[in-house]
Structure formats: C-alpha cells, structure tokens
mmJSON file of the N, C-alpha and C atoms, coordinates in Angstrom:
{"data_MODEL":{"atom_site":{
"group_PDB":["ATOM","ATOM","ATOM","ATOM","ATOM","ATOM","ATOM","ATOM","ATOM","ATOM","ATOM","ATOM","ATOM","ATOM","ATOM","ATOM","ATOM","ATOM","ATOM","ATOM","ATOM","ATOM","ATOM","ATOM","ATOM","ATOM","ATOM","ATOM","ATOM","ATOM","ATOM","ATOM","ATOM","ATOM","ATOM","ATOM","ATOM","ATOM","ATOM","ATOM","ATOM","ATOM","ATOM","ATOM","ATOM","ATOM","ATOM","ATOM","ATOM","ATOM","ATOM","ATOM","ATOM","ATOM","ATOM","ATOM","ATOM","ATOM","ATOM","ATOM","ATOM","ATOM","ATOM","ATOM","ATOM","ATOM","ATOM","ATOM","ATOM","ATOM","ATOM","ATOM","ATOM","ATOM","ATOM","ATOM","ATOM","ATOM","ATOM","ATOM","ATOM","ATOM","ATOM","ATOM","ATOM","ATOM","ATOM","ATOM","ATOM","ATOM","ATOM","ATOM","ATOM","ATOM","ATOM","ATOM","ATOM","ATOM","ATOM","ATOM","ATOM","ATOM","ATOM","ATOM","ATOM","ATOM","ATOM","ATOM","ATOM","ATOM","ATOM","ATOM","ATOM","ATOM","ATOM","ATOM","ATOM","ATOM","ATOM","ATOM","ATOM","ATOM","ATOM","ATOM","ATOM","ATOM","ATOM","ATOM","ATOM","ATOM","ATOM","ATOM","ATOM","ATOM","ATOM","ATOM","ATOM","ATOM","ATOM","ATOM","ATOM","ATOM","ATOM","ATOM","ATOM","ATOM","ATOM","ATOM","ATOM","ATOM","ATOM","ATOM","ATOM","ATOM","ATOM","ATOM","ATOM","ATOM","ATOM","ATOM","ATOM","ATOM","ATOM","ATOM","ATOM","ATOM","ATOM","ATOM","ATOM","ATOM","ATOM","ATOM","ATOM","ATOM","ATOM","ATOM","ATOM","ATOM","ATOM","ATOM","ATOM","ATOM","ATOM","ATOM","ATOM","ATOM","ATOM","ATOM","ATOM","ATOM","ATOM","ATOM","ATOM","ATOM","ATOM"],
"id":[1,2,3,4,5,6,7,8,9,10,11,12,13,14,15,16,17,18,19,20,21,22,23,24,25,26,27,28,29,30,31,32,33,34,35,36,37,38,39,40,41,42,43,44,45,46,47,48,49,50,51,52,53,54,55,56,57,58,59,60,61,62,63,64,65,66,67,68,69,70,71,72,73,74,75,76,77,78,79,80,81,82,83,84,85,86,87,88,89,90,91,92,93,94,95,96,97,98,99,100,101,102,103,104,105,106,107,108,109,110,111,112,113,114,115,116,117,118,119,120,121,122,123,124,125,126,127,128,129,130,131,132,133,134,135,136,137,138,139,140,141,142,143,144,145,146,147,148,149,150,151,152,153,154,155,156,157,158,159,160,161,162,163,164,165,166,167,168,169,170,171,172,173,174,175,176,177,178,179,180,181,182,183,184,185,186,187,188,189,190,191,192,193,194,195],
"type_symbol":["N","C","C","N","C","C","N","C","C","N","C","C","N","C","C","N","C","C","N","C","C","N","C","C","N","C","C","N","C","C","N","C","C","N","C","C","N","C","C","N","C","C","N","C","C","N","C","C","N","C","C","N","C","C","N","C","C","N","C","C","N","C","C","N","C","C","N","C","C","N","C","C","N","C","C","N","C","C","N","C","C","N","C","C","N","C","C","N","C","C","N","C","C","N","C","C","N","C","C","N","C","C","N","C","C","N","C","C","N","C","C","N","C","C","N","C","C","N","C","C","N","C","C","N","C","C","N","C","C","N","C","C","N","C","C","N","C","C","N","C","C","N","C","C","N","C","C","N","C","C","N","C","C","N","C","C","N","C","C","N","C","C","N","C","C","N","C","C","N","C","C","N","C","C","N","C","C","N","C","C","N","C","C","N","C","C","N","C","C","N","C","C","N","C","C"],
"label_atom_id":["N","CA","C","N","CA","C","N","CA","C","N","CA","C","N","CA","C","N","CA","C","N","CA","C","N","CA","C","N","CA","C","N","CA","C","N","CA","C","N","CA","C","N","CA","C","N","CA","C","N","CA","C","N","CA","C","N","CA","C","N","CA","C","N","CA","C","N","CA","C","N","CA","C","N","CA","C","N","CA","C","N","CA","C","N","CA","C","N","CA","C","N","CA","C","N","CA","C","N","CA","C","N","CA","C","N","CA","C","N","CA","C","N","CA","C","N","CA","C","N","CA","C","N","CA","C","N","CA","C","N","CA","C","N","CA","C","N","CA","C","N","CA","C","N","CA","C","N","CA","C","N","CA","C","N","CA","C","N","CA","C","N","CA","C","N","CA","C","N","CA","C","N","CA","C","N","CA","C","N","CA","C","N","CA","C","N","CA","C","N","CA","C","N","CA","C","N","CA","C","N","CA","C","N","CA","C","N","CA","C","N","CA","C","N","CA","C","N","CA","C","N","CA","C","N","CA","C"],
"label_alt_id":[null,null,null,null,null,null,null,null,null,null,null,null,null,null,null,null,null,null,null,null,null,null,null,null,null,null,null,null,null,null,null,null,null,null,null,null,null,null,null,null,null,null,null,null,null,null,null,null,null,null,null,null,null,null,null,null,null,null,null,null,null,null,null,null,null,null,null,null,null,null,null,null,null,null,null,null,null,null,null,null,null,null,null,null,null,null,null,null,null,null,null,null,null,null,null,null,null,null,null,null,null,null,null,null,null,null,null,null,null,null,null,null,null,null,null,null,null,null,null,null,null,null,null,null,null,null,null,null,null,null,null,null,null,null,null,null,null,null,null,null,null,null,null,null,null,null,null,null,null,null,null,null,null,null,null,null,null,null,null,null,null,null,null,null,null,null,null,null,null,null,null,null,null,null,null,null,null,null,null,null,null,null,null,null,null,null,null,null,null,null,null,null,null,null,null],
"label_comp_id":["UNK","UNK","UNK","UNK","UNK","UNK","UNK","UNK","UNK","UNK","UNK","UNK","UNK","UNK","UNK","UNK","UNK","UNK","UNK","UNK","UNK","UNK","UNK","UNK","UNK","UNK","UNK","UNK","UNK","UNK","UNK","UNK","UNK","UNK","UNK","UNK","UNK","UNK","UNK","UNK","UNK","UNK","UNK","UNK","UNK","UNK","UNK","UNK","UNK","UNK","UNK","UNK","UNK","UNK","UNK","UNK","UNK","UNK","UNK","UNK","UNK","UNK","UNK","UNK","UNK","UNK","UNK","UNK","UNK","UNK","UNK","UNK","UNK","UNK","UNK","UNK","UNK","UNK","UNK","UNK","UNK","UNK","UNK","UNK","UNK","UNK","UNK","UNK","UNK","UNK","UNK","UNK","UNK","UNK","UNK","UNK","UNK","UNK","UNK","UNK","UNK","UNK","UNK","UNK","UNK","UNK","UNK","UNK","UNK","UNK","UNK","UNK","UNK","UNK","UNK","UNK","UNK","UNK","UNK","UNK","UNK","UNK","UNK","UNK","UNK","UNK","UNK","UNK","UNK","UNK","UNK","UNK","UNK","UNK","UNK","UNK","UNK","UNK","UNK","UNK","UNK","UNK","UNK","UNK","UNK","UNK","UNK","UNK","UNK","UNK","UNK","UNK","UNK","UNK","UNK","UNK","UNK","UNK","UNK","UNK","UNK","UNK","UNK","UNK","UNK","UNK","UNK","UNK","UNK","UNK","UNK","UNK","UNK","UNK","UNK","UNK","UNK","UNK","UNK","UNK","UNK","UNK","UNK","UNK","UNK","UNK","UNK","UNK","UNK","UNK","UNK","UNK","UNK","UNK","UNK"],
"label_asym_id":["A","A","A","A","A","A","A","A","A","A","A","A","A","A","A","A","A","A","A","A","A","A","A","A","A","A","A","A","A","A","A","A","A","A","A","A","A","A","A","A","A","A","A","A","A","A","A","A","A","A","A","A","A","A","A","A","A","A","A","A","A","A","A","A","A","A","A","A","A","A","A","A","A","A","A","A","A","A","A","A","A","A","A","A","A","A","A","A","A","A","A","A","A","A","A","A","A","A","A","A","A","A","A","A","A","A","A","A","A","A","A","A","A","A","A","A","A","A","A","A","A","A","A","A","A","A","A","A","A","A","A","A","A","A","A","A","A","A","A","A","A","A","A","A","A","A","A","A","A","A","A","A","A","A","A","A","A","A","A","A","A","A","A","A","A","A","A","A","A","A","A","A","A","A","A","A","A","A","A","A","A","A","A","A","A","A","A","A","A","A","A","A","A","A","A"],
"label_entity_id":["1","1","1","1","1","1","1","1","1","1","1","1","1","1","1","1","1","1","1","1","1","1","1","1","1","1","1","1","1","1","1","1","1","1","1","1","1","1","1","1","1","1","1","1","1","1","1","1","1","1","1","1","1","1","1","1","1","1","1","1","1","1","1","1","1","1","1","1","1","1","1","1","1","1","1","1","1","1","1","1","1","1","1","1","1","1","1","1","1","1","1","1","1","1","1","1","1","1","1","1","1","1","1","1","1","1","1","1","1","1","1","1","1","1","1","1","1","1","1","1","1","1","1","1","1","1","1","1","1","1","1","1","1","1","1","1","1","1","1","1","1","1","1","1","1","1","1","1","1","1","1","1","1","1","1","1","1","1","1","1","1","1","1","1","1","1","1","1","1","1","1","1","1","1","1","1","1","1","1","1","1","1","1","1","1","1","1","1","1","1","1","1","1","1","1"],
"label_seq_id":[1,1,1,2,2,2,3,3,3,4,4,4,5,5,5,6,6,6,7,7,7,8,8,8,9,9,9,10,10,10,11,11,11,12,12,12,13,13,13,14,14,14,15,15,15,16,16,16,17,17,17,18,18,18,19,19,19,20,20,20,21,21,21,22,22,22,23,23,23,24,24,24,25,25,25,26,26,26,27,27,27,28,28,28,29,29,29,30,30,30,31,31,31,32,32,32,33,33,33,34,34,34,35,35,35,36,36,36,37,37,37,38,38,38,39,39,39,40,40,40,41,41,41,42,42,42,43,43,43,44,44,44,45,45,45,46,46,46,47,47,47,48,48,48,49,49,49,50,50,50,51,51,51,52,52,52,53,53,53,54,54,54,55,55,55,56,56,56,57,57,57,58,58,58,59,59,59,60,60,60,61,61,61,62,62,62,63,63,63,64,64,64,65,65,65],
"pdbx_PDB_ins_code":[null,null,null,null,null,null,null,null,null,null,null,null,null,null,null,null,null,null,null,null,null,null,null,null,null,null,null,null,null,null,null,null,null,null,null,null,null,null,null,null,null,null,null,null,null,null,null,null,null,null,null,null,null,null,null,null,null,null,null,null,null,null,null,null,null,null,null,null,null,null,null,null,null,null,null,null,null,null,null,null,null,null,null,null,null,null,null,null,null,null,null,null,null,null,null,null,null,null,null,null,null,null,null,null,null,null,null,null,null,null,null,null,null,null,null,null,null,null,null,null,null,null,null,null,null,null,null,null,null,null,null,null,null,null,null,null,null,null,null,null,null,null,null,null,null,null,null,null,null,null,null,null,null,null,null,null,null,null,null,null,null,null,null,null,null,null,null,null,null,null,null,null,null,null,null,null,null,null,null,null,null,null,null,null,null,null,null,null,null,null,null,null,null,null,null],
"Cartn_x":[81.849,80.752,80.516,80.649,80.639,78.72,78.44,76.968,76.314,76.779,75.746,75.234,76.203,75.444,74.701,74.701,73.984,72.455,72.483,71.204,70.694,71.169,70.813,69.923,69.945,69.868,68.235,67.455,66.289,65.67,64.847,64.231,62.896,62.183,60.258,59.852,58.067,57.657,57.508,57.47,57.124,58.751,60.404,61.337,61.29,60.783,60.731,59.645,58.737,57.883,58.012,59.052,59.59,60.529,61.192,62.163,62.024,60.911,60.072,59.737,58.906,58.342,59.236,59.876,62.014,62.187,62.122,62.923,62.058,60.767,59.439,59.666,59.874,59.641,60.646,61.838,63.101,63.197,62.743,62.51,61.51,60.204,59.065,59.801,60.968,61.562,62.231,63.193,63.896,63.475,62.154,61.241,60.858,60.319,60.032,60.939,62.477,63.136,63.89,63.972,64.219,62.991,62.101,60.72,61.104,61.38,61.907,62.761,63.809,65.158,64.882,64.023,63.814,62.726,61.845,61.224,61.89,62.918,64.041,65.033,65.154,65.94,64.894,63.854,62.716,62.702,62.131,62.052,62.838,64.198,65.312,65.506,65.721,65.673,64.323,63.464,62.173,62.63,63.424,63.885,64.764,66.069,66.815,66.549,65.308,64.833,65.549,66.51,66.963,66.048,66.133,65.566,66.066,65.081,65.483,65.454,66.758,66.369,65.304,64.648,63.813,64.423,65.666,66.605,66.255,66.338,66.276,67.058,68.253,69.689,69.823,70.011,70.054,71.571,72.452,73.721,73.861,73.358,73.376,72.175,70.619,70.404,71.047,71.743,72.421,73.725,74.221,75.448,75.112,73.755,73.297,72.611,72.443,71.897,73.062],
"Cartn_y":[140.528,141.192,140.549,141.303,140.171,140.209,139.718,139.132,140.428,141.33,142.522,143.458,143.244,143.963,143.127,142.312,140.833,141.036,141.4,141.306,142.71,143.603,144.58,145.11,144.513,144.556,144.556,145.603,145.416,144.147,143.21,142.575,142.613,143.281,143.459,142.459,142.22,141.249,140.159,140.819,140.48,139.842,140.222,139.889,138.269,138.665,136.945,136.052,136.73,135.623,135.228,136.277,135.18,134.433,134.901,133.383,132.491,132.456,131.349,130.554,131.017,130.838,129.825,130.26,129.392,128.741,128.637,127.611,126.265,126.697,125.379,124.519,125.55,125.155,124.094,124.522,123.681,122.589,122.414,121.503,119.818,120.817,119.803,118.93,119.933,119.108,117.887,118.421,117.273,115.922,116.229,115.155,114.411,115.221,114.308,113.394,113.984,113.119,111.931,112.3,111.015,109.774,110.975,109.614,108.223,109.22,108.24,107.327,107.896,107.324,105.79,106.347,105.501,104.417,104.849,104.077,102.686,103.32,102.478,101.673,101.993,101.151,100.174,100.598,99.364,97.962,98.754,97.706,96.817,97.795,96.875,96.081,96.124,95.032,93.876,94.243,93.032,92.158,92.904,91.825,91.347,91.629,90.668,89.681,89.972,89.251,89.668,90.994,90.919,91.558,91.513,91.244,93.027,93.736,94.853,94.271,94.713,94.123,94.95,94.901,95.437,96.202,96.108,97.025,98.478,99.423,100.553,101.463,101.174,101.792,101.146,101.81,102.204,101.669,101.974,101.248,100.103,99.402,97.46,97.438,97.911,97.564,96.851,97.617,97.995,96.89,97.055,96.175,94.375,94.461,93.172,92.289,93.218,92.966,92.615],
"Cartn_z":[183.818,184.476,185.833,186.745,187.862,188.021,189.396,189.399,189.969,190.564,191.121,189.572,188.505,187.669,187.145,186.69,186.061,186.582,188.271,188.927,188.694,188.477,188.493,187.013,186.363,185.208,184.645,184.098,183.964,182.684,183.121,181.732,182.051,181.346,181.44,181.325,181.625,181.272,179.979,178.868,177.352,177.422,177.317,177.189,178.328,179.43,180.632,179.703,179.283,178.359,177.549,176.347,175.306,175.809,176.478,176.951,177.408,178.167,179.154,177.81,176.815,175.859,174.902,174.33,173.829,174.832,175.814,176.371,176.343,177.25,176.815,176.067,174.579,172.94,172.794,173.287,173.325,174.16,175.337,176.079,175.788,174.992,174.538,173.121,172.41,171.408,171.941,172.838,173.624,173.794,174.716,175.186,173.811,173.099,171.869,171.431,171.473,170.745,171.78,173.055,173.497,173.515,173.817,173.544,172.368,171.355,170.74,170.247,170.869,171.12,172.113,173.107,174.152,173.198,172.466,171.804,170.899,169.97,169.217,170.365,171.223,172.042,172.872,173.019,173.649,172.289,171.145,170.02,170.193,169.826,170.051,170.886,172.223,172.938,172.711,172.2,172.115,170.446,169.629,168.744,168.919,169.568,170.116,171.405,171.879,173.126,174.634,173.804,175.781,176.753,178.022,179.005,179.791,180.15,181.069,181.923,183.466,184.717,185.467,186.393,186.975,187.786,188.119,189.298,188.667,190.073,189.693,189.362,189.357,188.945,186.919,186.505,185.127,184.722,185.551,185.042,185.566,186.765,186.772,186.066,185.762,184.516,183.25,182.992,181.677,181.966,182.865,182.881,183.29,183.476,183.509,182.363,181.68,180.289,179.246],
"occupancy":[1.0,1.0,1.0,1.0,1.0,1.0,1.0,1.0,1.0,1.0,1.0,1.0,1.0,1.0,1.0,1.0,1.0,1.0,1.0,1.0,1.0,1.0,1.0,1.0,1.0,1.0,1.0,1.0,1.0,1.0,1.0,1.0,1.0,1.0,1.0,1.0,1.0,1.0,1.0,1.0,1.0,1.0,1.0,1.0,1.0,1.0,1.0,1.0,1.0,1.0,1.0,1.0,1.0,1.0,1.0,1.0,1.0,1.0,1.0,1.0,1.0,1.0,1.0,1.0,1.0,1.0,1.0,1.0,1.0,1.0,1.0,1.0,1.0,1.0,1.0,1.0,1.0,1.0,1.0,1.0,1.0,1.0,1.0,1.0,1.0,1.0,1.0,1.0,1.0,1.0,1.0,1.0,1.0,1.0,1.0,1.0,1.0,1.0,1.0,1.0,1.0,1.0,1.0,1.0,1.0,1.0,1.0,1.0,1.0,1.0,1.0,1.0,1.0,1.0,1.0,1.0,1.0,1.0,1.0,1.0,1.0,1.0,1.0,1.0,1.0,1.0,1.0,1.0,1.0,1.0,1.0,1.0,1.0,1.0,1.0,1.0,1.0,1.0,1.0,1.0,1.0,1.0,1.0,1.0,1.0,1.0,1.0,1.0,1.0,1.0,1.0,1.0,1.0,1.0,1.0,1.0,1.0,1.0,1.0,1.0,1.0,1.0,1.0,1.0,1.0,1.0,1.0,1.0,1.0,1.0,1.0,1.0,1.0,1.0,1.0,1.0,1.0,1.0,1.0,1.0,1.0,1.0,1.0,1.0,1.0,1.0,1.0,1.0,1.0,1.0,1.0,1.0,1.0,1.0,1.0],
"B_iso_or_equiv":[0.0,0.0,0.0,0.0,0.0,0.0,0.0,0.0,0.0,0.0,0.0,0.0,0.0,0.0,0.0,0.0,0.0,0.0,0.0,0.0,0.0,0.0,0.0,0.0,0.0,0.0,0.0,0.0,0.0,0.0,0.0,0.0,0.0,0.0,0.0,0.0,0.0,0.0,0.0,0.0,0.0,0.0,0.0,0.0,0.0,0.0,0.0,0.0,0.0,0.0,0.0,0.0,0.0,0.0,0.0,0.0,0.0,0.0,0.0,0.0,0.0,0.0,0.0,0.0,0.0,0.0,0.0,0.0,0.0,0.0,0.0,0.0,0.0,0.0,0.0,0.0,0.0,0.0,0.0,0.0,0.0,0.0,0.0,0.0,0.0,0.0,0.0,0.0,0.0,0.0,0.0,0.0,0.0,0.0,0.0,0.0,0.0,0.0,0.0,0.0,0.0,0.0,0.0,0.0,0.0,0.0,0.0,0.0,0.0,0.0,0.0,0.0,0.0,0.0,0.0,0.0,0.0,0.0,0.0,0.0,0.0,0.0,0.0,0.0,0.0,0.0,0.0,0.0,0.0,0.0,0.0,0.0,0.0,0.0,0.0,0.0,0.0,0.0,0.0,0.0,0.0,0.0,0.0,0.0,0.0,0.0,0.0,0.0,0.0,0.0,0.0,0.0,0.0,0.0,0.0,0.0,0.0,0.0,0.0,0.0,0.0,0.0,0.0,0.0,0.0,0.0,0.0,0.0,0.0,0.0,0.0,0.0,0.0,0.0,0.0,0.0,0.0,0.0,0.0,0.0,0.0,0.0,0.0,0.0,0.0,0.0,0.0,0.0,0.0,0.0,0.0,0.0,0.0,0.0,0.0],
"pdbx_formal_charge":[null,null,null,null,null,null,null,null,null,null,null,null,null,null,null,null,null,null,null,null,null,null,null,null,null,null,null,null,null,null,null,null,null,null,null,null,null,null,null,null,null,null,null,null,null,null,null,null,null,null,null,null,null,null,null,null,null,null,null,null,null,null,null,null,null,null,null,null,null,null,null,null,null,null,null,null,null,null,null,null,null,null,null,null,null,null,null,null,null,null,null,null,null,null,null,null,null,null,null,null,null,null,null,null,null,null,null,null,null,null,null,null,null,null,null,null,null,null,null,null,null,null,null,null,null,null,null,null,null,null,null,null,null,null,null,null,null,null,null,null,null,null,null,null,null,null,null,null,null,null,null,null,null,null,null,null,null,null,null,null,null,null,null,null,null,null,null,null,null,null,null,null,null,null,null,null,null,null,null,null,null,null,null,null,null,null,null,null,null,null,null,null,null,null,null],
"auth_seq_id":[1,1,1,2,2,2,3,3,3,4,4,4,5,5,5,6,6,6,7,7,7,8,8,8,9,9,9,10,10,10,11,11,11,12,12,12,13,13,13,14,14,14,15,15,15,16,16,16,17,17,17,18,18,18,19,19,19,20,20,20,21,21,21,22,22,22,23,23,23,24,24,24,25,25,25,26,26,26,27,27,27,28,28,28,29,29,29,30,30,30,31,31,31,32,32,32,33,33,33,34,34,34,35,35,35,36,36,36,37,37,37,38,38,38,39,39,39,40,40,40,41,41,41,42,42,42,43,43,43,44,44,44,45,45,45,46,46,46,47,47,47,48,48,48,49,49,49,50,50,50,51,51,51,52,52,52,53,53,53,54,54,54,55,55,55,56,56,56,57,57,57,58,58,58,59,59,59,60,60,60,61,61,61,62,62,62,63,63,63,64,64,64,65,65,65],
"auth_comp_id":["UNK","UNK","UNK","UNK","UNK","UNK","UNK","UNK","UNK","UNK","UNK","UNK","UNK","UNK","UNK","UNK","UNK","UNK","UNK","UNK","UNK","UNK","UNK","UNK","UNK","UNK","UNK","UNK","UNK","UNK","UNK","UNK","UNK","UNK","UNK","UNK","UNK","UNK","UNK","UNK","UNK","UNK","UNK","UNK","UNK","UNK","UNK","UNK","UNK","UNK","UNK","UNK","UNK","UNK","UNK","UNK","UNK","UNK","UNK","UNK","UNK","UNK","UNK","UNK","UNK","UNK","UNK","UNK","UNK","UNK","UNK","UNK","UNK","UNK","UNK","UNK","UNK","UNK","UNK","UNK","UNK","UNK","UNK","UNK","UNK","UNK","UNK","UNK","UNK","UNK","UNK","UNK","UNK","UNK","UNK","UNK","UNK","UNK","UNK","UNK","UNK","UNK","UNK","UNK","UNK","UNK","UNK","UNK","UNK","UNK","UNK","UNK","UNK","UNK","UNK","UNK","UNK","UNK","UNK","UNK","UNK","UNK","UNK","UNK","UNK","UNK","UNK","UNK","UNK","UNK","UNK","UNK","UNK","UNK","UNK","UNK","UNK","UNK","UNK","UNK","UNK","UNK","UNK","UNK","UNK","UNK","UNK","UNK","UNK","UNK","UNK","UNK","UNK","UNK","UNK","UNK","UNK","UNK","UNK","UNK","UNK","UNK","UNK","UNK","UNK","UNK","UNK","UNK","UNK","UNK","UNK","UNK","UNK","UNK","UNK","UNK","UNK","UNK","UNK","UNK","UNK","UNK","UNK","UNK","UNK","UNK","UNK","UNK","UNK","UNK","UNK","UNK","UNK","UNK","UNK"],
"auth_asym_id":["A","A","A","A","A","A","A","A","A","A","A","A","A","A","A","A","A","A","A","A","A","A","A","A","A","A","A","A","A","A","A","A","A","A","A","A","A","A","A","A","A","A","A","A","A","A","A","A","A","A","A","A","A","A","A","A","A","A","A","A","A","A","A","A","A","A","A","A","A","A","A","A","A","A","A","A","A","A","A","A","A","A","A","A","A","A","A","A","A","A","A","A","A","A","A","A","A","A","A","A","A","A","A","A","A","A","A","A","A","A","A","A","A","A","A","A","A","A","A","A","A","A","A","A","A","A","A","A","A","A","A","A","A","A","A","A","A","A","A","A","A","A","A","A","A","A","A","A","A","A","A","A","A","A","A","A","A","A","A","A","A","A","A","A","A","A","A","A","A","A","A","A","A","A","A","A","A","A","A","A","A","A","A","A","A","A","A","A","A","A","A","A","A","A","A"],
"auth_atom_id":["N","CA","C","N","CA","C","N","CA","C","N","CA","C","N","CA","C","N","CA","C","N","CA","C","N","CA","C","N","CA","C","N","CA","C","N","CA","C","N","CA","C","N","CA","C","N","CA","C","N","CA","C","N","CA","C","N","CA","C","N","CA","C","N","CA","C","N","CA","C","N","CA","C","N","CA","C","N","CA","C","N","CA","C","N","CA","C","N","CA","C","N","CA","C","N","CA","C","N","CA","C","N","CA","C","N","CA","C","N","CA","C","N","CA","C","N","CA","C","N","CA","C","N","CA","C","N","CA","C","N","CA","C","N","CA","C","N","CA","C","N","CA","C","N","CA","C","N","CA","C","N","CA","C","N","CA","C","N","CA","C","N","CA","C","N","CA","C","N","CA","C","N","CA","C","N","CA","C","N","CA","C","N","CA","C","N","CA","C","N","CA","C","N","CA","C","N","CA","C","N","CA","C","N","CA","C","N","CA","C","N","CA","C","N","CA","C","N","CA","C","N","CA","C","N","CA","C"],
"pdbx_PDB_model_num":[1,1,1,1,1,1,1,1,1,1,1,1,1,1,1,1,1,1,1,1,1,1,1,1,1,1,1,1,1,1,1,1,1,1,1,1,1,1,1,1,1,1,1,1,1,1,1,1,1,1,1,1,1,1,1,1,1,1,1,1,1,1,1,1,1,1,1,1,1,1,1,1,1,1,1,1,1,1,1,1,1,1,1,1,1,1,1,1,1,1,1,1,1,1,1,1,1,1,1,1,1,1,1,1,1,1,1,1,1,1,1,1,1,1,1,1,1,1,1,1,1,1,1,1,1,1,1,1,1,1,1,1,1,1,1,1,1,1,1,1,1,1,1,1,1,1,1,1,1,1,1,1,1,1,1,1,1,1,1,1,1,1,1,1,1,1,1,1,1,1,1,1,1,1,1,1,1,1,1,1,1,1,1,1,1,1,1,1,1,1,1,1,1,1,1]
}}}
C-alpha cells in the first residue's frame, strides 16, 4: 500500500479515541514495570554496596561500577 492511500484513508473520532485510549493503557503498563525493574536494581545495588556514578551517561555509569 503505498502512503497516499494510507493518508487517505478515513478514521472518525470514537476509532482515534480508542486508540489513543490502548495505547496510554499500554504505555502506563510499561512505566509501571520499569518502575520496578528500576526499583530491584536500586535495592540491588544498596545490598551489595555498589556505588552509582554521578556521571550522566548511563554506560560510563555502568561501566564504572
């Protein structure tokens, strides 16, 4: 299908709102679960005592640790 029909293509309001709607839904799961992902990996580092660096790059973080 190339993209002029793609655009051409009618979707009403109620069809943009459930999808808006699903996607949110799916998004707020996400967040939840890295929250906690990120949560178990904080612990973790406070029972083994390691140290986050304060750098703002995430991989010399990580590769300094």
């Amino acid at each position: 299908m190339g993209p002029w029909v793609v655009a051409k293509q009618n979707i009403d309001r109620k069809e943009l709102r459930d999808w808006d709607a699903s996607a949110r839904a799916w998004l707020c799961i996400a967040d939840k679960v890295k929250k906690k992902q990120q949560s178990r990996c904080f612990l973790a580092l406070d029972q083994f005592d390691l140290k986050m660096a304060s750098r703002s790059g995430l991989y010399y973080g990580v590769i300094e640790v």
